[in-house]
Each structure stands twice: as structure tokens, then as C-alpha cells.
KETORTOR-747343 format. One record per residue (C-alpha): z, x, y; residue in one letter. Coordinates in steps of 0.05 Angstrom, whole numbers, padded with zeros to 5 digits, always signed. Layout:
ZXYA ...
//
This chain:
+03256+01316+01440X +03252+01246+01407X +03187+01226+01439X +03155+01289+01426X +03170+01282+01349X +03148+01213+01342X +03084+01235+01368X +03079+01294+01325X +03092+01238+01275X +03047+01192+01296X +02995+01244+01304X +02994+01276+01232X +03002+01201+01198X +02938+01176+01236X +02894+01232+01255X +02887+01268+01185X +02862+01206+01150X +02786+01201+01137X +02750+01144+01160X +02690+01165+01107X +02665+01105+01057X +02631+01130+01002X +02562+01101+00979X +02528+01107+00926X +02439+01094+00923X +02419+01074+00858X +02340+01093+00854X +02298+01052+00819X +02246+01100+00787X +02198+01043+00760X +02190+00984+00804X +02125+00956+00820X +02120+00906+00878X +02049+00863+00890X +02038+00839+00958X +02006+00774+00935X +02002+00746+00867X +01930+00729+00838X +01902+00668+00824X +01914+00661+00768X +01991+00671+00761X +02036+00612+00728X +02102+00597+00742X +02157+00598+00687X +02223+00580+00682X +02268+00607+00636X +02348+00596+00647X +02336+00564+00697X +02305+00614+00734X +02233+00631+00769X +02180+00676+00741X +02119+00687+00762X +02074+00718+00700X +02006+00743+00699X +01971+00797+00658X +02026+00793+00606X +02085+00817+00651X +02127+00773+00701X +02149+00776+00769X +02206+00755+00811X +02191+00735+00874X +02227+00773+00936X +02216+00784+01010X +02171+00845+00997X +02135+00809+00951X +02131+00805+00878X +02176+00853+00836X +02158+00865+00758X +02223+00853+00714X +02238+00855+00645X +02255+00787+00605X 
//
């Protein structure tokens, strides 16, 4: 009769817990990527950090390319 109540124990302490992690996807409703950056493009660094500007708007430069970002 012991046994069988420390697995009724066991059973209710570790089977009714959820394994479920929540996540959350933040969309990002305005972001342009460019493949490959013109000719013309500079390179600016402000705080020590990379832009790439051209046309009046700058770009950080990622794996999928070149992402437009506010500074």
C-alpha cells in the first residue's frame, strides 16, 4: 500500500506539469532589406558603429543583406 501511494505521488507531482515554453514573434511591419548595396554607398561610423548610407537613409549590414534602420 506504500508503493502504490508513492507512485500515485510521484505520478500527479510529475505528469500534470506542462512542458510548454511560451514565445512570443515580434513582427516587424517595415523592414526593407537590399540584396547588394549600390555603388555608390559610403560607410559611416557613428558610436562606434557601421552604417552603410545611400539615398539619404542607412543600412546595417546583416546576413540577408542590408537592413534600413533609423539613426
Amino acid at each position: 500500500m506504500k508503493k502504490l501511494a508513492v507512485i500515485v505521488f510521484l505520478i500527479s507531482a510529475f505528469g500534470f506539469q506542462s512542458c510548454a515554453v511560451r514565445v512570443v514573434e515580434r513582427s516587424q511591419p517595415n523592414v526593407v532589406v537590399v540584396k547588394k548595396a549600390p555603388r555608390n554607398h559610403r560607410v559611416v561610423v557613428i558610436k562606434k558603429k557601421r552604417y552603410y548610407t545611400w539615398g539619404g537613409k542607412y543600412y546595417r549590414k546583416t546576413r540577408r543583406g542590408y537592413v534600413r534602420v533609423r539613426v
